[in-house]
C-alpha positions in Angstrom: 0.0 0.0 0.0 1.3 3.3 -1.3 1.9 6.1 1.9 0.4 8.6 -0.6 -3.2 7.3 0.3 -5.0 9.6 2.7 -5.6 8.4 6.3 -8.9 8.1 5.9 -8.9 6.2 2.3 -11.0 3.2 2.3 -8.2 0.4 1.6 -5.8 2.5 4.4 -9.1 2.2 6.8 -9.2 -1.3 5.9 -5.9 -2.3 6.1 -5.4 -0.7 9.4 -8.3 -2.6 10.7 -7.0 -5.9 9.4 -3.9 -5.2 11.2 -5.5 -5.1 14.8 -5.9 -9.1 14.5 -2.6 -9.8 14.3 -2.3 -8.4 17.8 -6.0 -8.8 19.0 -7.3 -11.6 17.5 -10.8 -11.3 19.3 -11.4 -7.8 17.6 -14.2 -6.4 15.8 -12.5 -5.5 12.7 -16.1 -4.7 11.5 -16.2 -2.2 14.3 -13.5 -0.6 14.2 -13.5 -0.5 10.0 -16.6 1.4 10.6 -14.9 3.8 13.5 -12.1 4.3 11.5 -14.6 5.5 8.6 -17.0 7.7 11.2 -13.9 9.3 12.3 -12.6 9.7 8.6 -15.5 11.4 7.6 -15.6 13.9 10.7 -12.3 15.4 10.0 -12.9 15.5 7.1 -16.8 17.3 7.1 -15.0 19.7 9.4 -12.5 20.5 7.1 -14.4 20.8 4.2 -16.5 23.1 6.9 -13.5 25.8 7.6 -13.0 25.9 3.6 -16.6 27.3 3.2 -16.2 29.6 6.0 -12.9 30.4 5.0 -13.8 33.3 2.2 -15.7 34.9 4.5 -12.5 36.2 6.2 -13.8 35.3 10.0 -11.3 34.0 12.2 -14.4 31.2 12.8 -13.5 27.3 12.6 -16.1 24.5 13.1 -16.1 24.9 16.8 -16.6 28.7 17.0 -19.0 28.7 14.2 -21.5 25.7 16.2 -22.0 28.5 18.8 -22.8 31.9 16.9 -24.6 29.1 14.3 -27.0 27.9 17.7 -27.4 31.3 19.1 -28.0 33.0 15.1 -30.8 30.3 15.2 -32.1 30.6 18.0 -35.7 31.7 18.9 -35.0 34.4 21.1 -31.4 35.9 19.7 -30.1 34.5 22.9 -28.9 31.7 25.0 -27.8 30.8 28.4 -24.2 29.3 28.7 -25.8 25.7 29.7 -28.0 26.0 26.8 -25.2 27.0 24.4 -23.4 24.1 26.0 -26.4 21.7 25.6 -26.9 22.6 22.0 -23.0 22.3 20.4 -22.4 19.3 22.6 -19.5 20.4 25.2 -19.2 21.4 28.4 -19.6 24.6 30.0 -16.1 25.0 30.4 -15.4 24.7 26.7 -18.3 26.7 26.0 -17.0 29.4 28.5 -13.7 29.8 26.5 -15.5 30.1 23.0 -17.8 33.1 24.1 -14.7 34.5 25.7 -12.8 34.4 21.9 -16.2 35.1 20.2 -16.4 38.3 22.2 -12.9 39.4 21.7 -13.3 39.3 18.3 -16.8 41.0 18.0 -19.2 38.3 17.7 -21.4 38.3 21.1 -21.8 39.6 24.4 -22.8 38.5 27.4 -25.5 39.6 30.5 -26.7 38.1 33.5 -30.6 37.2 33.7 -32.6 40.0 35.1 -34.7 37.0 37.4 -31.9 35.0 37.8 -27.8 36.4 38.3 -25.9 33.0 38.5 -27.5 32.7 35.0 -25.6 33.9 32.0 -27.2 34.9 28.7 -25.1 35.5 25.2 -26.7 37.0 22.1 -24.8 38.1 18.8 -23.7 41.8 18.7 -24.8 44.1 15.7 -21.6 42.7 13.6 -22.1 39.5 14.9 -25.8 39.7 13.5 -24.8 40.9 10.3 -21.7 38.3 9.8 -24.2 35.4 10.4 -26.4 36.8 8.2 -24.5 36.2 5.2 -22.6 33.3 6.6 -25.3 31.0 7.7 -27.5 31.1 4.5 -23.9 30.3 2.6 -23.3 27.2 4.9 -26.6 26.2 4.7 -26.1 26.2 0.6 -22.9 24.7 1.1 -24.1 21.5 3.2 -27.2 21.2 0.5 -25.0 20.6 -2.1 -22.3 18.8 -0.3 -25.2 16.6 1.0 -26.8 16.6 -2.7 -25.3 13.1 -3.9 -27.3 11.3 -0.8 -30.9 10.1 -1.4 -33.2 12.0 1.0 -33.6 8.2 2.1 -29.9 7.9 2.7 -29.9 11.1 4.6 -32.7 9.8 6.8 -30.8 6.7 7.3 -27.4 8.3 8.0 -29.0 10.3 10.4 -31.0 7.8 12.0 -27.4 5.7 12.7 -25.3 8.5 13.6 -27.7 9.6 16.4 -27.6 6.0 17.6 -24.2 5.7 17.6 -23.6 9.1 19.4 -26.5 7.8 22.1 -24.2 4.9 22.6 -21.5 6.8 22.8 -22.3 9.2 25.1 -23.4 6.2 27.5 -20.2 5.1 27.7 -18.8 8.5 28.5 -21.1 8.6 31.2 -20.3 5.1 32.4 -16.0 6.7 31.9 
C-alpha cells in the first residue's frame, strides 16, 4: 500500500483494521473498519466546513461557528451558557472559552438574567448579527449541495445511525 493514500482512504481504513488481528485476535475488525470510517469522515466534514467559512474572512473554525450558528438560530437571539453548551455538545467550560474568543473578536456579548444572576445569557452583537447573516444562509447552501449526492432516504438513514451511535457513545462517557 502506497503512503500517498490519505488516512482516511477506504483500503488504508481497511488495512489498518485488518492489522489489529494480528495483535487482538478477538477484535471487531467490523467495528472498528466502521470507527475508523466515522472518524474519517468527521475530520474530514470539518474540514471541508473551515474551507466554506474560509472566504468569509472570520477568524471562525467549526467549533466557534457551532455557537454563533445555535445562538444565530435561536428563537429568542439568545442563549444561556448551559443551553449553548447543551446545543453544540461540550461542556460549559469549553463553551465558557468560545464566548470568551467570540467576544474578543466581535461576535457576542454577554449579561446576567434580570430574574436570575448565576445565569448567563449570550446573544450576537450588531456585527455578529450581520456576519451570520451572510454566513449561515452560505453554509446552509454549502451542506445542501455537499449533502446533494445522498438520497433523501440515505440522509434519513445516516442520520438515524449517527444519532444512535452518538447515544451509545455518550453512555459510555457517562459510564467513563
Amino acid at each position: 500500500m502506497s503512503d500517498a493514500q490519505p488516512p482516511d482512504d477506504p483500503k488504508r481504513q481497511h488495512a489498518l483494521a485488518q492489522a489489529y488481528l494480528d495483535k487482538l485476535p478477538w477484535a471487531d475488525v467490523v467495528a472498528l473498519e466502521a470507527n475508523l470510517a466515522v472518524m474519517g469522515t468527521g475530520a474530514a466534514l470539518g474540514r471541508a466546513m473551515a474551507c466554506a467559512i474560509e472566504p468569509f474572512g472570520f477568524n471562525l473554525g467549526p467549533p466557534r461557528y457551532a455557537v454563533v450558528r445555535v445562538i444565530f438560530l435561536s428563537e429568542d437571539g439568545r442563549l444561556s451558557l448551559s443551553e449553548i453548551a447543551k446545543r453544540v455538545g461540550v461542556t460549559t467550560t469549553n463553551i465558557t472559552n468560545l464566548i470568551d474568543g467570540l467576544e474578543r473578536d466581535g461576535w457576542v456579548e454577554r449579561f446576567a438574567s434580570a430574574s436570575d444572576r448565576r445565569v448567563t445569557y449570550v446573544q450576537l452583537t450588531p456585527e455578529g448579527q450581520e456576519r451570520c447573516g451572510r454566513l449561515i444562509p452560505a453554509t446552509a447552501r454549502f451542506t445542501s449541495q455537499l449533502f446533494s449526492g445522498l438520497t433523501d432516504e440515505e440522509k434519513t438513514t445516516l442520520t438515524a445511525t449517527l444519532q444512535k451511535l452518538r447515544r451509545i457513545a455518550d453512555a459510555a462517557d457517562a459510564n467513563g
